[in-house]
N, C-alpha and C positions, 0 to 999 in steps of 0.2 A: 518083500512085504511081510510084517509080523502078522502072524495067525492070532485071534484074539480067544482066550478060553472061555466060552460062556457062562461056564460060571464066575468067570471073574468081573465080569464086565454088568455096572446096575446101569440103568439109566437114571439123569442126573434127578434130583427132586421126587425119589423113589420114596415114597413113604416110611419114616420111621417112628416106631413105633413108642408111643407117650411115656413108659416105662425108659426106655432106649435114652431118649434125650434126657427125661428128667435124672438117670444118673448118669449121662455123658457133662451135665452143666453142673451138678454136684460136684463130679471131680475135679472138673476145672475150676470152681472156686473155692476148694480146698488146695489148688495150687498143685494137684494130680493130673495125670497125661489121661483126658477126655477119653482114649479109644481105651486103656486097659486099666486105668488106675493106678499107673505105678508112679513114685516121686521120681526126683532127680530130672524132671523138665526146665526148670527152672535153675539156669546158672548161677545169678545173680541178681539182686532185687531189679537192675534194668538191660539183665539180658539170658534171655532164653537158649537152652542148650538147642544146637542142629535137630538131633532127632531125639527120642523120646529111649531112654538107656535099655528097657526090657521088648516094648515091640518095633523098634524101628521107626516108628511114623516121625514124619519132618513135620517140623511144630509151626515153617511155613509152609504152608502149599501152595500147590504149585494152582493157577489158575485167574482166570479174569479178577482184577482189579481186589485180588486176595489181602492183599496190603492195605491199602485204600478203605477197606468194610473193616480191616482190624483199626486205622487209624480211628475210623469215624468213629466205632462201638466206644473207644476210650474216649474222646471228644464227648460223646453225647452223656455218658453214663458219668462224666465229670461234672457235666453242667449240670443233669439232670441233681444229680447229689445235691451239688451247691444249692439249687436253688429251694429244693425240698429243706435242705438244714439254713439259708437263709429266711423263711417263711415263717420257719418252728421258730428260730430266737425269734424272729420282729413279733409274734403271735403269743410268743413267751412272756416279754418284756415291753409290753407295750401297755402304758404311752413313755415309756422312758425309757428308749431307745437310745444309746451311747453311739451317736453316730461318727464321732471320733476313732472311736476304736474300729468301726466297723468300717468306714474308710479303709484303713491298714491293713486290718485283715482279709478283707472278704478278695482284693485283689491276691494278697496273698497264697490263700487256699484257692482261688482258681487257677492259680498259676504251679502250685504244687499239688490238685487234684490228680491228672492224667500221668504225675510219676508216679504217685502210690499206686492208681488203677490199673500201672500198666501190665505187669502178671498176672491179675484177672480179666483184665476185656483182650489179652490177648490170645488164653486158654479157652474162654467162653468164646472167644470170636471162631476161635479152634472147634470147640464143640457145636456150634451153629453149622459151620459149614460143613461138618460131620456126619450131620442128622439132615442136610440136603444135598451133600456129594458124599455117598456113603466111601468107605474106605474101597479100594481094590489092593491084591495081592500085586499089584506088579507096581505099588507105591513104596513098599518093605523092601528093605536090604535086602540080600541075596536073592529074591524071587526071578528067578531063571525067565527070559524073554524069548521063547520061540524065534526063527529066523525061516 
């Protein structure tokens, strides 16, 4: 049986603190690793490095349906955009509204929304669950596991 260190262990939805997240959701939409701020998270515009090059942290983590809350966050924060910027043109340009063009487009951009978003709802989806499953040391490289 692993011995667990007390201080390593938070319980889940530990309170952090408003400071904490508002610059844990900064770094991740500057495209910075949520726990320390360092770049190089990000491999390629649609794919994420394993762990994070200065602290270690894996950019997926490990736990309930982790995957799934990163898909939905790009999913929703795609539509949510579209629809806020389809609102502004029809509210812009109304009553002459180019519905032609807007046919073409708007499927377009919903269809190309969630690959621009995806290095931010998936950093921010990072920082979310950061700020309710706080980090533990035995998630870091090297950190020694009792036996």
């Amino acid at each position: 049986m692993v011995d667990l260190d007390p201080l390593d262990v938070e319980p889940p939805f530990a309170p952090a603190s408003a400071t904490r997240i508002a610059q844990m959701l900064g770094r991740a939409l500057t495209l910075r690793c949520p726990n320390c701020g360092s770049r190089g998270v990000v491999a390629g515009w649609l794919k994420m490095a394993e762990r994070c090059p200065v602290c270690g942290l894996r950019i997926e983590r490990e736990g309930n349906d982790y995957l799934t809350g990163s898909v939905m966050l790009n999913i929703v924060l795609a539509e949510l955009i579209f629809v806020i910027v389809l609102v502004a043109y029809l509210l812009a340009v109304w009553p002459r509204v180019n519905w032609d063009v807007l046919q073409i487009v708007a499927p377009l951009a919903m269809a190309a929304a969630p690959f621009v978003l995806f290095p931010f709802s998936k950093l921010v989806w990072l920082a979310a669950d950061l700020s309710l499953r706080p980090l533990r040391r035995g998630e870091l490289p090297g950190s020694a596991t009792r036996s």
